[in-house]
C-alpha positions as CSV (number, residue, x, y, z in Angstrom):
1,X,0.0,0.0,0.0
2,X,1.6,3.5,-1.1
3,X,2.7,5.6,1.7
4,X,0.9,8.7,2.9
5,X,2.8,10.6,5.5
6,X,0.4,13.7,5.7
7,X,-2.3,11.0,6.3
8,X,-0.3,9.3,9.0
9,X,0.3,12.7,10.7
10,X,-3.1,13.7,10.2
11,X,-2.0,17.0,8.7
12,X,-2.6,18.7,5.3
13,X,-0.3,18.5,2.0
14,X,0.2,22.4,2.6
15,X,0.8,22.1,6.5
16,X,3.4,24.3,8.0
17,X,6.6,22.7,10.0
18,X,5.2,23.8,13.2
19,X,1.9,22.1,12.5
20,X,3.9,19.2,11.2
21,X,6.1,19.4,14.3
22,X,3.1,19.6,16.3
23,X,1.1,16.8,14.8
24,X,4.2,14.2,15.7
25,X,4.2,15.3,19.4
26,X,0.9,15.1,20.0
27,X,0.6,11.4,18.7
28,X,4.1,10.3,20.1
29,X,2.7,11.3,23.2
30,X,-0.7,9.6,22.7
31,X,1.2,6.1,21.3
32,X,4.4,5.7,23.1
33,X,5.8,2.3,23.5
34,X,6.1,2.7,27.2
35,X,2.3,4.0,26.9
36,X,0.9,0.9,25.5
37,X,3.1,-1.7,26.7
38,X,2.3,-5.0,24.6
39,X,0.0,-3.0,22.0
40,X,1.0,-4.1,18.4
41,X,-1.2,-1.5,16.6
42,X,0.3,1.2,18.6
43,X,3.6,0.2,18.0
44,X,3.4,0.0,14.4
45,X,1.8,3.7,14.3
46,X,4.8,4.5,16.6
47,X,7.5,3.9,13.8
48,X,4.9,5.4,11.0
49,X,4.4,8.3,12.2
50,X,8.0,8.6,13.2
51,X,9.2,7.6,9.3
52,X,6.6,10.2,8.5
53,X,8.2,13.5,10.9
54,X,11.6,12.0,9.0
55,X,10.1,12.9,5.7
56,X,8.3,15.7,6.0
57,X,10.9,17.9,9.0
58,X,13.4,17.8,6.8
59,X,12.3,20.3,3.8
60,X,15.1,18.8,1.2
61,X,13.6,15.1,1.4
62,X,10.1,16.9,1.9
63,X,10.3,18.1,-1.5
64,X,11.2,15.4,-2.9
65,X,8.5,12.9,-1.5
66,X,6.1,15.5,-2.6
67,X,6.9,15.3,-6.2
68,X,7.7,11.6,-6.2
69,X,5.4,10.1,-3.4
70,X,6.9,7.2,-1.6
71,X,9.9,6.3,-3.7
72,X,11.3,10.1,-3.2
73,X,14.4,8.1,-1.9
74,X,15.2,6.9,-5.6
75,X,14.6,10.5,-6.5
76,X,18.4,11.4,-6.3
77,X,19.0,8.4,-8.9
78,X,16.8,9.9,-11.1
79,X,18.5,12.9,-11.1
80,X,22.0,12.0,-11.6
81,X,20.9,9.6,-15.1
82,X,18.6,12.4,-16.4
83,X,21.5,15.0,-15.8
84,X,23.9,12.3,-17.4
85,X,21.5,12.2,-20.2
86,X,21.4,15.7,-20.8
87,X,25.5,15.7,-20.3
88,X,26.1,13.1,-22.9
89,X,23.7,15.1,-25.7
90,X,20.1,13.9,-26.5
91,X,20.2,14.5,-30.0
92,X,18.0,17.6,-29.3
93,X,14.8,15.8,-28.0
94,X,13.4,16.1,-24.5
95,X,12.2,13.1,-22.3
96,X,9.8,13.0,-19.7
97,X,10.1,10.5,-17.2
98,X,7.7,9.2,-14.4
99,X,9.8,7.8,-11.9
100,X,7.1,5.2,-10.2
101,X,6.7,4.2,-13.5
102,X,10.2,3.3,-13.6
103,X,9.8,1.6,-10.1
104,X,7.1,-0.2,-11.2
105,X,8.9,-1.8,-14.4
106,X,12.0,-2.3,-12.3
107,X,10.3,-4.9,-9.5
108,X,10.3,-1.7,-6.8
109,X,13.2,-0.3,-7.0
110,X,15.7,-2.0,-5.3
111,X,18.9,-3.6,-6.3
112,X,19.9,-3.5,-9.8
113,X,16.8,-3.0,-11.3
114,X,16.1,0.5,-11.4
115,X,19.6,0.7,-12.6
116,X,18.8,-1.3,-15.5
117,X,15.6,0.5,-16.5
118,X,17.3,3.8,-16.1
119,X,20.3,2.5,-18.9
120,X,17.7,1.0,-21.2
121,X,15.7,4.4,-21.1
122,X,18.5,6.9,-21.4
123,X,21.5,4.4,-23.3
124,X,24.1,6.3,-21.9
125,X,26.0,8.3,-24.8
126,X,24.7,9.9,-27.8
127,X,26.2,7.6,-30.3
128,X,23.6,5.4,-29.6
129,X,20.7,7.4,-29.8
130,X,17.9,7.6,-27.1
131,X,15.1,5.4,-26.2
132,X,12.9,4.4,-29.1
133,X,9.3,5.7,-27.7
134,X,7.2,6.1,-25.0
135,X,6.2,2.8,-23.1
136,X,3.2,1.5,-23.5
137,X,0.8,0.9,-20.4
138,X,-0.3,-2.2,-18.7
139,X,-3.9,-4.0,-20.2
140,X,-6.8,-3.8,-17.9
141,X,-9.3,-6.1,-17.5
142,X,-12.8,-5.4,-16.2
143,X,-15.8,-8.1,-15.5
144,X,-19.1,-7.0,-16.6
145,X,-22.7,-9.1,-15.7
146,X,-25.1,-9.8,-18.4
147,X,-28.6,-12.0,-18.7
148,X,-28.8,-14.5,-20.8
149,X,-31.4,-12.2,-22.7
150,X,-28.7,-9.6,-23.7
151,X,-26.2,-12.5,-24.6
152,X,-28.8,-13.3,-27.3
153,X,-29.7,-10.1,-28.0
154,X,-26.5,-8.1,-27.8
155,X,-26.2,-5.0,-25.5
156,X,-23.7,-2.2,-24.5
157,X,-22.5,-1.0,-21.2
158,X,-21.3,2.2,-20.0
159,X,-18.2,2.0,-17.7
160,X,-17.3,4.3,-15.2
161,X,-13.4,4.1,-14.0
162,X,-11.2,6.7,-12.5
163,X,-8.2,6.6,-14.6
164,X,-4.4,8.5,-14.5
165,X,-4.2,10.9,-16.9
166,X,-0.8,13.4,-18.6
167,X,-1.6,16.4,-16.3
168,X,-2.0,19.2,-19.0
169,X,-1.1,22.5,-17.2
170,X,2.6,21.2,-17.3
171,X,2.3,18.5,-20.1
172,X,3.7,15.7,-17.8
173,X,6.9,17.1,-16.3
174,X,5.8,17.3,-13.0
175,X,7.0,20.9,-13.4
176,X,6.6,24.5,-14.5
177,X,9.5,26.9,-14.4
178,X,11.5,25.0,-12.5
179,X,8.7,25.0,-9.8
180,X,6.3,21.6,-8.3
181,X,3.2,21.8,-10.7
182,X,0.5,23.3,-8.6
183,X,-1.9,20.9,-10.4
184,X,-0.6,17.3,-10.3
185,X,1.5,18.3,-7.4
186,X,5.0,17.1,-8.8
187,X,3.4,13.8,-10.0
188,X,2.7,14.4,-14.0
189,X,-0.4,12.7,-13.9
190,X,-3.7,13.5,-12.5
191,X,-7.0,11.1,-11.5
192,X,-9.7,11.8,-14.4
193,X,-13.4,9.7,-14.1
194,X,-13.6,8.4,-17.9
195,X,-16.9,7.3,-19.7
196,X,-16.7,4.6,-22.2
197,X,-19.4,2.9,-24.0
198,X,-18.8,-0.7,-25.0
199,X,-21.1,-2.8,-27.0
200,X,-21.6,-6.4,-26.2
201,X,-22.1,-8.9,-29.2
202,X,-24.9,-11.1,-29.6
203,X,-24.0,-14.6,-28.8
204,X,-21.7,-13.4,-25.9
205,X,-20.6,-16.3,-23.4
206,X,-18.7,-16.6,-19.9
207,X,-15.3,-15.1,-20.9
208,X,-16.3,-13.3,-24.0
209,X,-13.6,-10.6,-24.2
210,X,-14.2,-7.4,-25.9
211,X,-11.3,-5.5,-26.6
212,X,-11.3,-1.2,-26.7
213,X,-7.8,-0.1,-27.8
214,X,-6.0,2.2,-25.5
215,X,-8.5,2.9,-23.1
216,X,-5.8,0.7,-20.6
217,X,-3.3,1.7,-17.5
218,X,-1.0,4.1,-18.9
219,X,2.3,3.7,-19.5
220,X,5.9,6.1,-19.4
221,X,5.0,8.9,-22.0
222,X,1.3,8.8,-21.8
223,X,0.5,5.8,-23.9
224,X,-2.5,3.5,-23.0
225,X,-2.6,-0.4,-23.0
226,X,-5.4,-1.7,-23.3
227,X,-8.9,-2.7,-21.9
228,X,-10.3,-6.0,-22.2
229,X,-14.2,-6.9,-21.2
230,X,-14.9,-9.8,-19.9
231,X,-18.6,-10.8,-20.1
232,X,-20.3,-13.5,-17.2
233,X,-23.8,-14.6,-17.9
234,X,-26.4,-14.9,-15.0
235,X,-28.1,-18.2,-14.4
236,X,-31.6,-17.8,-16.3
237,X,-34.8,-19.3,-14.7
238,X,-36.1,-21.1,-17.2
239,X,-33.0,-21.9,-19.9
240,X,-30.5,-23.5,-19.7
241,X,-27.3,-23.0,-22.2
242,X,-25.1,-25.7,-23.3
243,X,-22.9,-23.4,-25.9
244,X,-24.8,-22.2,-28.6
245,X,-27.7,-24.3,-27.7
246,X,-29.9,-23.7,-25.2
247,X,-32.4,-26.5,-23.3
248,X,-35.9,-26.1,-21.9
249,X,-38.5,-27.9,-20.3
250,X,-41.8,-28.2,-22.1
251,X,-44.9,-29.4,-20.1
252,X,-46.5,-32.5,-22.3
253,X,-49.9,-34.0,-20.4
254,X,-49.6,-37.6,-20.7
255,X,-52.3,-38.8,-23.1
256,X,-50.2,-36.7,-25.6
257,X,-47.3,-38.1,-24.5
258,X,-48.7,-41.3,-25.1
259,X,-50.6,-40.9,-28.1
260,X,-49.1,-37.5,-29.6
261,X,-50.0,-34.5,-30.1
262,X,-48.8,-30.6,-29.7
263,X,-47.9,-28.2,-27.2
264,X,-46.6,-24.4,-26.8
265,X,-43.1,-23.1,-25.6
266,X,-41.8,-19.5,-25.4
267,X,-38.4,-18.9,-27.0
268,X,-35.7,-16.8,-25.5
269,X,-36.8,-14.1,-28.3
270,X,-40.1,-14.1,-26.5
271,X,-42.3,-15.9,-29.3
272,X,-44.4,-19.1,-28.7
273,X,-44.2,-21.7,-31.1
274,X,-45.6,-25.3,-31.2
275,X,-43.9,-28.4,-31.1
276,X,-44.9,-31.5,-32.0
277,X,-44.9,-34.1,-29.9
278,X,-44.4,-37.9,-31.6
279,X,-46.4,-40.4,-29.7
280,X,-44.9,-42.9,-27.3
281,X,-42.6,-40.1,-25.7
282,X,-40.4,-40.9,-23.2
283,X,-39.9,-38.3,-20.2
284,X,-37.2,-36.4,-20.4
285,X,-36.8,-36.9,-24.3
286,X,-35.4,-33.3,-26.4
287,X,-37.2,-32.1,-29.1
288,X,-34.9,-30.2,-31.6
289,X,-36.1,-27.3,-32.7
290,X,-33.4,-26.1,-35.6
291,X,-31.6,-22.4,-35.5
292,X,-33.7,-21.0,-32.1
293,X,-30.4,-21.2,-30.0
294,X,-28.1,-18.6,-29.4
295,X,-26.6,-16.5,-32.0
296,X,-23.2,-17.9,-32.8
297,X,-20.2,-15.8,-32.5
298,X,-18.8,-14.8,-36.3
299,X,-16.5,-12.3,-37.5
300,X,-18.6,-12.5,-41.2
301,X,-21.4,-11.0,-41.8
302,X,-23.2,-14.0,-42.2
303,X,-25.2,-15.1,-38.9
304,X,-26.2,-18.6,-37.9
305,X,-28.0,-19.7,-34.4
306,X,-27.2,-22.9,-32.3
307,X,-30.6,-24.8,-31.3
308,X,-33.4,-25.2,-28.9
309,X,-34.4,-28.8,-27.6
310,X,-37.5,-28.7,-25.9
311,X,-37.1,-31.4,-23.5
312,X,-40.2,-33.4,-22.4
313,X,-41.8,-32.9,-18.7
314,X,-44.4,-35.4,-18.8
315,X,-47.8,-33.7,-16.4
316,X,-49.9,-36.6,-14.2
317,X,-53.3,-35.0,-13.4
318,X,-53.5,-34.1,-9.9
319,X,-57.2,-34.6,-9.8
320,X,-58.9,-37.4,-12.2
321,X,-63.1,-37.4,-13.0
322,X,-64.7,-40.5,-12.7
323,X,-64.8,-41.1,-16.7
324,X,-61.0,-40.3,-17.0
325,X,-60.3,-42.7,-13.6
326,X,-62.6,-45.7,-15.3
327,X,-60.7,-44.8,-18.6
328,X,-57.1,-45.2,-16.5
329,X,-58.4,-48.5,-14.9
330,X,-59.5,-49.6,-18.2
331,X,-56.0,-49.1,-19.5
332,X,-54.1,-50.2,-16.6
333,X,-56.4,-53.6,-16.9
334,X,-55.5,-54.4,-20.7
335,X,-52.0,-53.7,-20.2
336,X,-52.2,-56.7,-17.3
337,X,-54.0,-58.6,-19.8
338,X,-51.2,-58.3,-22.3
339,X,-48.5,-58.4,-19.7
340,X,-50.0,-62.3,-18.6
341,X,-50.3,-63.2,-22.5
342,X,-46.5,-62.5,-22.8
343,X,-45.6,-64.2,-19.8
């Protein structure tokens, strides 16, 4: 977690040293060791807010966590390869460099990481040019809920993020006139919300990515990676999907089942058709019902759908009249009859 020493000092970024100086007294008072004897909490804020008074009493490493946040110690680093750059001749371009961008690439900045990332980036004499272009950002990936209705019908989404942005009042130096940018405070970047429509495609599945070009993390220089959708469909009530085809159950009372006839579904699309039911059907048995599945994903133009199977639920009566229980009687006494004659 990125350190905030005016948070841990409960002080503003503007905050005078007395104030500063008075903060850490009143809360080394408050969480002394020898005040909270066996307190682990206390004890850790103890040596935070004493890292913290380190910082920000000391006006030379106070600027410099200011304009570089928590890896102001690697500031000096910085420094020395950008002023080597300039001493070795840059060809006549200017760079502008983020240093917890360069932290970030190196593993953190320790050992010889940094060091590395720093050569790459400025080569170290002007015979061999400087570095070839800005680096690009990291991808981002974002989950995104839809029903099983808008995977067949195809839907957007609007996406709210909070993204870092080039500050523009000093172009991304961190800087103007030699001064700490009053704007992005040092940093080059600023937090911008960002709106971005994205259109989901008919047919979409668990793990359907949809890719918007650099609308990603941003990289050294200001340029974007990537973002990358991914799409989870809901559970629906009464469908069930098995890839581009998608299962339902279809109520069938039994005398159709047994001699055939026809009953009504509702499609995903919201139309009711009828499907014929062959006699002698078997609970449980799927009906195929050809192209009413899901759209299929396709790069052409050309469209095709997986299937429907309407899959037999065969409905006992819950209440029987006296003809339809002397008709079941009748039927349950030939098929005795016939049972004896086979035996």
């Amino acid at each position: 977690m990125a350190k905030n020493y005016y948070g841990a000092l409960g002080v503003k970024k503007g905050a005078s040293q007395k104030e500063i100086k008075a903060a850490f007294r009143r809360l080394a008072r408050k969480l002394h060791p020898d005040l909270n004897p066996g307190d682990a909490e206390a004890e850790r804020r103890f040596k935070e807010i004493n890292e913290a008074h380190d910082v920000l009493g000391d006006e030379e490493k106070r600027a410099k966590y200011d304009r570089y946040g928590e890896n102001w110690q690697q500031a000096e680093a910085f420094e020395k390869a950008r002023a080597q750059h300039g001493a070795h001749g840059g060809g006549g371009q200017s760079f502008t460099f983020d240093i917890n961008d360069l932290l970030r690439r190196s593993g953190g900045g320790g050992g010889g990481g940094f060091s590395d990332v720093l050569g790459n980036l400025f080569r170290g004499g002007g015979s061999r040019g400087p570095a070839r272009g800005p680096a690009r950002g990291q991808n981002v990936e974002y989950v995104t809920e839809i029903t099983l209705e808008e995977a067949f019908q195809g839907t957007a989404r609007t996406l709210h993020l909070q993204g870092e942005s080039a500050c523009g009042t000093c172009g991304g130096s961190g800087q103007i006139a030699g001064a700490v940018c009053h704007e992005c405070q040092g940093v080059g970047s600023v937090a911008r919300p960002r709106r971005i429509e994205v259109k989901i495609p008919a047919g979409a599945r668990d793990g359907t990515r949809v890719r918007i070009a650099g609308e990603g993390s941003p990289g050294m220089g200001g340029r974007r990676g990537d973002l990358h959708v991914v799409t989870k469909v809901r559970p629906h009530s009464a469908f069930e999907r098995k890839g581009d085809d998608l299962v339902r159950d279809a109520s069938v009372p039994v005398e159709d089942a047994v001699l055939g006839g026809e009953v009504e579904i509702e499609t995903l699309a919201g139309k009711r058709i009828a499907v014929k039911v062959p006699a002698m059907t078997q609970n449980g048995k799927q009906i195929k019902l050809t192209g009413l599945g899901m759209p299929k994903l396709a790069k052409g133009k050309k469209k095709s759908h997986g299937d429907l199977y309407a899959r037999v639920r065969i409905m006992i009566p819950e209440e029987l009249s006296d003809e339809q229980r002397t008709l079941f009687e009748q039927l349950r006494e030939a098929g005795n009859k016939r049972a004896e004659a086979k035996a």
